[in-house]
N, C-alpha and C positions, 0 to 999 in steps of 0.2 A: 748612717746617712739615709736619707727618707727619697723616694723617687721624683722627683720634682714637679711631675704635672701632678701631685697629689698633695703640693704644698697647699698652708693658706697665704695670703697676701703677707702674715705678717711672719711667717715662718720664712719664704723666697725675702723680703727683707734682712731680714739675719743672716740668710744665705750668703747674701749679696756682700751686706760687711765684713763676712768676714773671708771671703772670697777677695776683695779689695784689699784687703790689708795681704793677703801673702801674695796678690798681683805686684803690690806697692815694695814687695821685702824684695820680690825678685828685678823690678826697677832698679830698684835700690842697688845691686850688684854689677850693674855697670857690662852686660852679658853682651859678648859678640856670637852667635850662635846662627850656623846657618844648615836649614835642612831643605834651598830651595830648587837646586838641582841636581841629578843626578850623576854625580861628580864622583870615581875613583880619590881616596884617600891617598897623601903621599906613601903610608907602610906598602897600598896595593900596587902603587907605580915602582917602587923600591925594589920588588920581585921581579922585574923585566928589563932591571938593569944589565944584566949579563950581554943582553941583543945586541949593545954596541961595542960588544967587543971584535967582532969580526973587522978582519984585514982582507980579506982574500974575497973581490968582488964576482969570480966565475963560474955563473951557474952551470947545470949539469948537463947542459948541450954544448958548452963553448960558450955561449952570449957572453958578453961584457956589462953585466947590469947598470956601471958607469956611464957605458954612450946609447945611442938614442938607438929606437924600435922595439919591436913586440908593443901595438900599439894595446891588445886584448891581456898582457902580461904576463910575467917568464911564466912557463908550464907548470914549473915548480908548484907555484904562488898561485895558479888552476888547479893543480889540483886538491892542494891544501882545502882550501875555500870548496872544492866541489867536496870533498870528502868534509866539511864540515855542514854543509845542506846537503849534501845527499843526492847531487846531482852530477853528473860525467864534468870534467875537466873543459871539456869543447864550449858548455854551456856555463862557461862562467870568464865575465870580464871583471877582470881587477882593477882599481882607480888610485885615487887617494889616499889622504887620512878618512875624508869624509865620506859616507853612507847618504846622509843627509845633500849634501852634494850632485850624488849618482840622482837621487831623487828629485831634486829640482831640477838638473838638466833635462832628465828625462817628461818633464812635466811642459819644459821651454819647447821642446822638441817636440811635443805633442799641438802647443799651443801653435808655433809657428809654422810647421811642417804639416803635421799629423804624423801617423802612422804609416809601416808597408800596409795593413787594412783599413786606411781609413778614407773617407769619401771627401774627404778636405779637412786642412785644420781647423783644431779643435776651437780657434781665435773667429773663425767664419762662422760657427755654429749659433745660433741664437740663445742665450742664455746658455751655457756647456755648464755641468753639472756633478759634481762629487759627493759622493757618499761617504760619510765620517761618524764611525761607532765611537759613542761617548758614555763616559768620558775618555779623551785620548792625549793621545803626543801631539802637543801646545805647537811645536815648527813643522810636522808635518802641516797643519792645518793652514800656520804662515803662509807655507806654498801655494796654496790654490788658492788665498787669500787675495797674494800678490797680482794673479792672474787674473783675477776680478771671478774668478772661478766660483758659481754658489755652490753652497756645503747643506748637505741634509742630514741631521742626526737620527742615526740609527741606535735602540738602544744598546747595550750588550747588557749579557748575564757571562754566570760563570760557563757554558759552553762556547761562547762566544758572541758576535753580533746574532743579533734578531733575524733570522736567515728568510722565515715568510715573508717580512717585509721586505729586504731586501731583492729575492727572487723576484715580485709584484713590479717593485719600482724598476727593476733593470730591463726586464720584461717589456714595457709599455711604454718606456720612455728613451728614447733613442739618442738624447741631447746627455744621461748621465755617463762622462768617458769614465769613469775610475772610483776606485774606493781604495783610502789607506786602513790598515789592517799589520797590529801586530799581534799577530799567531800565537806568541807564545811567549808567557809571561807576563801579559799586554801591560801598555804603559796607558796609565796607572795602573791600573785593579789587581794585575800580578794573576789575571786567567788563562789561563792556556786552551785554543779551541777545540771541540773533539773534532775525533776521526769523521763524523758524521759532516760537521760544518765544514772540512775541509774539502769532503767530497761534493757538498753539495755545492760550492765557491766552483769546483775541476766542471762541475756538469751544468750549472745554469747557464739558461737560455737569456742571452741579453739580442734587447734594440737593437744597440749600436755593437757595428761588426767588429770597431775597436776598440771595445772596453776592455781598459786595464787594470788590475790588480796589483797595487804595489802593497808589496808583501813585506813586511819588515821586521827581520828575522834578528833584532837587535839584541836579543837574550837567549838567544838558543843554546847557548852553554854555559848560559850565568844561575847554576840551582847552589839552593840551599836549604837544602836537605839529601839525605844518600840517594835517596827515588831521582833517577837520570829520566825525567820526561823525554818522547819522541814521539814527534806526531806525520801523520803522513806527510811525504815529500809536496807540495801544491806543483809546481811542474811537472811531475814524473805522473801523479793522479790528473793530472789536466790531461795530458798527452793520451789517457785510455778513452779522451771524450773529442777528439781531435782542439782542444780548447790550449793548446801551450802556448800560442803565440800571444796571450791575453794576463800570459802571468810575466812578472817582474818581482824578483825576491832578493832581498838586499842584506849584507851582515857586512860586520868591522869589526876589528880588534879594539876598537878605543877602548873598552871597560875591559881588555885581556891584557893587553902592555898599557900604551900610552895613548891617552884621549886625542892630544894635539897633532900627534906622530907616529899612527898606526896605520892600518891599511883597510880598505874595504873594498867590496864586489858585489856583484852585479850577478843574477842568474836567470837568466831566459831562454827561452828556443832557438832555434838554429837561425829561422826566419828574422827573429829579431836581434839577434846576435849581429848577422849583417848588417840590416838595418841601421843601427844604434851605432857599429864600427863607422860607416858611413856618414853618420852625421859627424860623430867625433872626431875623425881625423881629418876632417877642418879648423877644429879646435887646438889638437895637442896631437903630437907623434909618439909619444911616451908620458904616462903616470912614471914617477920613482919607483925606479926595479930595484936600485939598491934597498931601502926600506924592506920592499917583498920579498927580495933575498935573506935579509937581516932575519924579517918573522918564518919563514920558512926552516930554515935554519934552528932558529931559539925554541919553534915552536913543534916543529917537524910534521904532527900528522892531528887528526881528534885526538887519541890519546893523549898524544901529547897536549893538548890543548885542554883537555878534561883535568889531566894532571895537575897541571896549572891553575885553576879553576880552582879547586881544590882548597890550594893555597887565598885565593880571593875567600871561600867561604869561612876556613876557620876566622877573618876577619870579619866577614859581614854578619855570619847568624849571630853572633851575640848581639850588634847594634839590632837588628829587626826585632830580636826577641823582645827584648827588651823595650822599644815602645811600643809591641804590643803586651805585655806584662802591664807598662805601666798604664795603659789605657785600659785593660782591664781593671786594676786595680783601683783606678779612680776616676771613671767612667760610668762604668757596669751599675754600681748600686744608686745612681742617680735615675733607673730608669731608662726608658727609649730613646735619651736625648742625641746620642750615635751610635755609630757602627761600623766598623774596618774591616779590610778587606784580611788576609794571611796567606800569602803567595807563597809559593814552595822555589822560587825563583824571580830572577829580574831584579829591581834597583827599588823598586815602589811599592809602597802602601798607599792606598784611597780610605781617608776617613772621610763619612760621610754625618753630618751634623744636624741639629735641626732648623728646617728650610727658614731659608731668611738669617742665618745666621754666620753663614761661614767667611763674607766680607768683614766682618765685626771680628770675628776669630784673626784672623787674618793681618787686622789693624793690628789688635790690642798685641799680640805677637810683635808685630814690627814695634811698635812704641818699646815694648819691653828689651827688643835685644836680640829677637828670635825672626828670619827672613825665610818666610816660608815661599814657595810657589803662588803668585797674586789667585786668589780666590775666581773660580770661573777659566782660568788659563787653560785647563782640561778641554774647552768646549769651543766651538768654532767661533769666530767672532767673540772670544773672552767672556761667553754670555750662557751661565749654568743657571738656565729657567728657574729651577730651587733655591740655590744661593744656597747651596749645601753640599761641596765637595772640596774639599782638602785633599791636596798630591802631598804625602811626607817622603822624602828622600833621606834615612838615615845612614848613606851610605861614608859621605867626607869626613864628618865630625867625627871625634877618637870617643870610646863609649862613653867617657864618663861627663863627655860633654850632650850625647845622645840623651844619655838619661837626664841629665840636668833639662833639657830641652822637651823632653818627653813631659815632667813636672808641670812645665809651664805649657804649655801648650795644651795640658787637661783643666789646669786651672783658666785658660784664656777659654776654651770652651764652654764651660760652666758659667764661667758670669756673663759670657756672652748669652748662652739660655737662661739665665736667671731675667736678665735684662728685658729681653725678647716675652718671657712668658709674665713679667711687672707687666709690660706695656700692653699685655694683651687684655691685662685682668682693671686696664684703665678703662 
């Protein structure tokens, strides 16, 4: 196989037909094939079935996890949750199933209210403004979408977001309240930020008195590989710059038991901890203790949650590996025309294709049987400047549908660059 920006016109023709014809064989097969979010397989939900077996709803103080109170949630299910970021039991509120959730309240809350440091809400402010490293998570970005909130792309590399630019802009500009940021594993690229970018997030100097960090700790125990990543605590590193009241850091069991029916938390400073308790129990007087119970219980501590984990991975590293095997294997000797990421952790691979090209990938996928994540969805306003980033999520599909999937999806690249580099040579 020849590199392809080193074809002739009448060589990328040949290409092309006969690219077409095994696009047209995997048509032909009638494929339901989905790698477009990052969705727990039934074998991995099948593992956390044990959790409902519990009868006995009294947690370890008395409480009744069945009737109402503990609006911050049982201590138990604090300290779980702190002992899995890394942060005391006091500084952690438990919610939901949802993460995503805690996150948009807390964004309504800013919007309507503001902050205990802020000089009014964030709804009063004249253009309010978010910083968003891309490519990233598609529903974070919803969020400040919904709020009419502008989004500024920051780019990332494998240490993480672009930290000069970022330090410049928070600096000088007093209108940006927030930046989303996952730390580790990031969704997509599967980066983990250094010690370095973490400190420098605890110690910059922002405008605005209430700029927040929501920090979204959504893979912090999802590896795959033996290497157990830990990166500094961002609360606990904040608090050496007196800067904690500006962090918000958020995690969930959904990819640990059950997506629909796990638990998630909330970790901030004391200051906000109030704060937040205050807005919310206008809302609710209780999140479900029984659930917290249930995972506290099933799960008991990290270890135990590592343990567990565990069990996810011998499931997942085969499917990863194996689209990137097969994207080497029929990729690679084409040339420049992409490039993936290889995460040691987290749900996602980011292929990146050539520019102009990855809505056409995208298409010819869907046509065929294969529903990827919509091309651009990474980026704020669905709009990837390049038109060259693919999210793959191989985590739902059982492998040997992975790999079938992985096949075509090299093939839908290529004739999408064959296409792309015809048109160029018109």
């Amino acid at each position: 196989m020849s590199e392809y920006r080193n074809m002739t016109k009448e060589q990328l023709l040949a290409e092309k037909a006969t690219l077409e014809k095994s696009y047209a064989d995997f048509k032909a097969m009638g494929l339901k094939l989905n790698m477009a979010r990052g969705k727990p397989g039934p074998h991995q939900m099948d593992l956390a079935m044990d959790l409902l077996k519990m009868e006995d709803y009294t947690a370890s103080d008395g409480t009744d996890a069945r009737n109402y109170g503990n609006l911050e949630g049982l201590e138990e299910a604090r300290a779980l949750f702190g002992d899995i970021m890394g942060v005391k039991p006091e500084n952690v509120f438990v919610g939901g199933n949802s993460s995503l959730q805690l996150m948009y309240l807390l964004v309504s809350i800013g919007w309507t209210f503001g902050f205990q440091d802020s000089p009014c809400p964030w709804s009063q402010v004249e253009k309010p403004k978010f910083l968003c490293p891309v490519p990233g998570y598609d529903r974070h970005f919803r969020i400040t979408e919904e709020f009419g909130i502008e989004m500024i792309n920051i780019p990332m590399s494998p240490e993480g977001p672009d930290m000069d630019m970022i330090e410049k802009l928070v600096a000088e500009d007093a209108s940006i309240k927030g930046i989303w940021c996952v730390p580790q594993y990031s969704n997509p690229d599967g980066y983990t930020y250094s010690d370095e970018t973490v400190r420098r997030f605890a110690s910059m100097k922002t405008a605005a008195p209430d700029f927040k960090i929501f920090w979204d700790e959504a893979y912090i125990v999802h590896h795959l590989t033996d290497e157990i990543i830990e990166t500094p605590v961002l609360l606990e590193e904040s608090r050496k710059y007196g800067n904690e009241d500006r962090v918000f850091m958020f995690t969930s069991t959904s990819k640990i038991t059950f997506p629909g029916a796990g638990v998630s938390a909330l970790a901030c400073s004391e200051n906000s901890m109030k704060y937040v308790c205050k807005r919310f129990e206008v809302m609710i007087i209780s999140y479900d203790k029984m659930n917290q119970l249930r995972h506290v219980r099933f799960l008991k501590n990290k270890e135990g949650v590592l343990a567990h984990m565990k069990k996810h991975r011998r499931r997942l590293a085969p499917c990863f590996d194996a689209v990137k095997t097969t994207f080497a294997q029929e990729l690679t000797p084409c040339g420049d025309i992409a490039h993936w990421t290889n995460p040691k952790g987290g749900y996602f691979i980011s292929l990146y294709v050539m520019p102009g090209c990855a809505k056409r990938v995208a298409q010819l996928c869907k046509d065929a049987g294969l529903v990827l994540t919509g091309a651009g969805s990474a980026y704020p306003y669905g709009r990837d400047p390049e038109d060259s980033h693919l999210r793959i999520a191989p985590t739902y599909p059982s492998l040997d549908e992975v790999e079938k999937a992985s096949v075509l999806l090299t093939v839908c690249v290529r004739l999408a660059v064959v296409e792309k580099l015809l048109a160029q040579a018109e």
